[in-house]
C-alpha positions in Angstrom: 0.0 0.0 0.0 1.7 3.5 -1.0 1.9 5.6 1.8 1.0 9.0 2.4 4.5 10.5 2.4 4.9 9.0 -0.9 2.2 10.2 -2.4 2.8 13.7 -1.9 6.5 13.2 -2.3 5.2 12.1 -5.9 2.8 15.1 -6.3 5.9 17.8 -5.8 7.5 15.3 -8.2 5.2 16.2 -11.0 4.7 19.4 -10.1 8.2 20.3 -10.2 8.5 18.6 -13.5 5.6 20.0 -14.8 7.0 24.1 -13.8 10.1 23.3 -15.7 8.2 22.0 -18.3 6.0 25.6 -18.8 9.4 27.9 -18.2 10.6 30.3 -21.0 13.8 31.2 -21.2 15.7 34.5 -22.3 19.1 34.4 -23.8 21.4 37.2 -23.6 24.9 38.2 -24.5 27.1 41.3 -22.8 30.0 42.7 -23.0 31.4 44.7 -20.4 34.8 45.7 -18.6 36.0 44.6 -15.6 38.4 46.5 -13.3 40.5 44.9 -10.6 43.3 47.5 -9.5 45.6 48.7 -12.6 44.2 45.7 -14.9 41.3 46.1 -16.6 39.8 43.7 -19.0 36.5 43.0 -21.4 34.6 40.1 -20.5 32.0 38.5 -22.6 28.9 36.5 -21.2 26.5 34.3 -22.7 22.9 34.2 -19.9 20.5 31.9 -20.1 17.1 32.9 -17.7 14.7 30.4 -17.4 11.3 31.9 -15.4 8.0 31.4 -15.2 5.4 34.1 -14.9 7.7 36.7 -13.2 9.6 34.2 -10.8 13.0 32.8 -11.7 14.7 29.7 -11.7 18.7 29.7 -10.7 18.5 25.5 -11.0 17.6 26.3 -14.6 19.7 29.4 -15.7 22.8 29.9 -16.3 25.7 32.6 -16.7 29.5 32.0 -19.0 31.9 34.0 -19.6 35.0 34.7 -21.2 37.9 37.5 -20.2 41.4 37.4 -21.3 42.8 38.5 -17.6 46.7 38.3 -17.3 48.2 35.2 -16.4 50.2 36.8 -13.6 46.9 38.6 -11.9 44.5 36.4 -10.3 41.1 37.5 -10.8 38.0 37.0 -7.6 35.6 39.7 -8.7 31.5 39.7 -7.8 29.2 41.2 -11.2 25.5 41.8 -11.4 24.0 42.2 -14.6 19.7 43.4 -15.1 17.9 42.4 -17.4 14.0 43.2 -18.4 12.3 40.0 -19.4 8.5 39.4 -20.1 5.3 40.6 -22.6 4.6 44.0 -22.6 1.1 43.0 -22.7 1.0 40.3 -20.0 3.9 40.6 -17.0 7.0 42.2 -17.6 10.0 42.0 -14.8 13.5 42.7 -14.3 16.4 39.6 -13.7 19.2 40.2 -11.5 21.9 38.0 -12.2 24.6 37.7 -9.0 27.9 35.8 -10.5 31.5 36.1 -9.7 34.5 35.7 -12.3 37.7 33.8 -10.6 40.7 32.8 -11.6 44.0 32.0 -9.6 47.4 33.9 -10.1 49.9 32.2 -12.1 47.2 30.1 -13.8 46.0 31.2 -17.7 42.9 33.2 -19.0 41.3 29.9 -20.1 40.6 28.6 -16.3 38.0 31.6 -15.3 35.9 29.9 -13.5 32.2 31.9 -14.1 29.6 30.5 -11.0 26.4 31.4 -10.6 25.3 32.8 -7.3 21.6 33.7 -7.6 18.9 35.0 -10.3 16.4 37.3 -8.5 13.1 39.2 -9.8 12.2 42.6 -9.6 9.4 44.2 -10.1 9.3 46.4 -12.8 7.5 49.9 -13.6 6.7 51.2 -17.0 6.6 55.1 -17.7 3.8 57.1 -16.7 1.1 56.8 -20.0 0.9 59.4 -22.4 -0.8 60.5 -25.2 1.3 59.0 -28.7 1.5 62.4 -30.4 4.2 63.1 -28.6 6.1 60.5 -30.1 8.8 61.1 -32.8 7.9 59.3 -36.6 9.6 56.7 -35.8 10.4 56.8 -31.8 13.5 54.8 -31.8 14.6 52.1 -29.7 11.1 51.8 -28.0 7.6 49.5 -27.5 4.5 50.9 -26.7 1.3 49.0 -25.0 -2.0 50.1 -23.3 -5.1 48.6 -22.6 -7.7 50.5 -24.1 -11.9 50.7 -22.9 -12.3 48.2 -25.5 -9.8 46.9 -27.7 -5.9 47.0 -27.3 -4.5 45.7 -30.1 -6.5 45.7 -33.2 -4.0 44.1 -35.4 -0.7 42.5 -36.1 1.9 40.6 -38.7 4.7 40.6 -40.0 6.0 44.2 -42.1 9.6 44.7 -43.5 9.9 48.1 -41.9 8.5 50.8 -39.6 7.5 52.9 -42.4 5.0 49.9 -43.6 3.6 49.7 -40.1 3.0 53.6 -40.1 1.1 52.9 -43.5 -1.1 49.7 -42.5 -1.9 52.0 -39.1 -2.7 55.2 -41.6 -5.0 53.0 -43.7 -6.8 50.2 -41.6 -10.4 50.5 -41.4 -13.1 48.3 -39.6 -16.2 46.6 -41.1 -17.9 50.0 -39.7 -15.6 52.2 -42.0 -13.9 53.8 -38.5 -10.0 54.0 -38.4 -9.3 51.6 -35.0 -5.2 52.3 -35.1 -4.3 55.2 -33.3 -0.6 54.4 -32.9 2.1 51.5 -33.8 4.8 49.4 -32.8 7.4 47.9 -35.3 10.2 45.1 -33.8 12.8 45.5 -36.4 15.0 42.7 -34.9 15.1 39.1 -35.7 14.5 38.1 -32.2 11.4 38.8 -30.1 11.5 41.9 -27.7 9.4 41.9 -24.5 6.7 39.9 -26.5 6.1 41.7 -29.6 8.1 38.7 -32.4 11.0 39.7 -34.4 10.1 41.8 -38.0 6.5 42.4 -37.1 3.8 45.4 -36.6 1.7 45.8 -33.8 -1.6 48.3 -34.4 -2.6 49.9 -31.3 -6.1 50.7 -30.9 -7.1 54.6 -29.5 -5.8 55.2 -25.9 -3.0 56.6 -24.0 0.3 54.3 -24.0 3.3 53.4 -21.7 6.7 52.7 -23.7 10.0 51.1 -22.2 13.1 51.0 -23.8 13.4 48.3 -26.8 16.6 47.9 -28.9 15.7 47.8 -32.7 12.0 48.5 -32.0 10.0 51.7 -33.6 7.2 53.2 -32.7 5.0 55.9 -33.7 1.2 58.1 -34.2 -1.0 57.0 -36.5 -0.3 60.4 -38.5 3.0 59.2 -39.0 2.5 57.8 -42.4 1.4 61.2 -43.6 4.1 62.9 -42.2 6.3 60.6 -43.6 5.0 61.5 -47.5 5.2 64.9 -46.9 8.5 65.4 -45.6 9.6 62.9 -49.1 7.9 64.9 -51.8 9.2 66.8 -54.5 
């Protein structure tokens, strides 16, 4: 007869099993300089964040790195690196990753030892909302996201560039002959950035909008388009 203590012992089990299975990951690479005394060196690290929701896991993440420090110097240095992980339009958190770079005098670059000590969560605040007409045609190297009365987003795919997103939000009408975009959000990269996937437009419907800084992502008013042809006629 299975006991009671294995039952549950099974239960965490699965549920353990089950967490890891649900995780996402984030992937990162930095590049950075470290200063110990007179040396200083660049280090390069590779990050792998695994979390769920907004919690992390340091059993599933990892941190490697690579610095060409002096065989002469040893090297016992603590770093902590941010990072802001999530969906703009679901949760969106910041990673703090805790690691320490070592390496013993006398011994070469190639034995830096890069350990782990602890990925932590914080909570993370987007700007104050404003009204999009304030943004620049394109507002470089940042996401916007709302949640309007009724409708947020009111439509999305792929586009080869911001100006094409600025176009589809200038143009889109409903079945009821209204224009639902009233401003836009274009992830240039190849990559996915807080939740909005690599080379595609996101329409926004009419409300006010946070934004948060976003490498390689473009956003703008839904005048934007005609802005853009006058400023390119003859």
């Amino acid at each position: 007869m299975v006991s009671m203590v294995s039952m549950v012992k099974t239960v965490l089990l699965l549920a353990t099993v089950f967490a890891g299975l649900n995780a996402d990951e984030f992937t990162a690479q930095k590049t950075f300089d470290v200063k110990v005394g007179s040396t200083k060196k660049t280090a390069t690290c590779s990050f792998t964040i695994s979390y769920s929701g907004d919690t992390t896991s340091k059993a599933d993440s990892s941190v490697s790195c690579t610095i060409a420090w002096p065989k002469s110097k040893s090297l016992n240095t603590a770093v902590t690196k941010s990072f802001v992980i999530g969906d703009v339009n679901d949760i969106v958190f910041t990673a703090e990753v805790k690691f320490t770079l070592k390496k013993n005098k006398n011994k070469g670059s190639g034995t830096t030892k890069t350990t782990l000590s602890s990925v932590t969560s914080v909570p993370f605040t987007a700007d104050a909302s404003f009204y999009p007409a304030s943004l620049w045609c394109p507002q470089e190297d940042t996401i916007i996201f709302g949640a309007g009365a009724y409708a947020s987003v009111v439509g999305e795919a792929p586009a080869d560039s911001y100006d094409q997103c600025a176009q589809r939000c200038s143009e889109l009408t409903n079945e009821s002959g209204n224009s639902p975009c009233f401003s836009w959000t274009f992830n240039s990269n190849s990559e996915a950035v807080l939740g909005l996937s690599g080379s595609t437009c996101r329409l926004l419907a009419y409300m006010e909008v946070s934004s948060m800084a976003a490498t390689g992502v473009q956003s703008g008013y839904h005048k934007c388009w005609n802005a853009m042809l006058t400023s390119t006629a003859p």
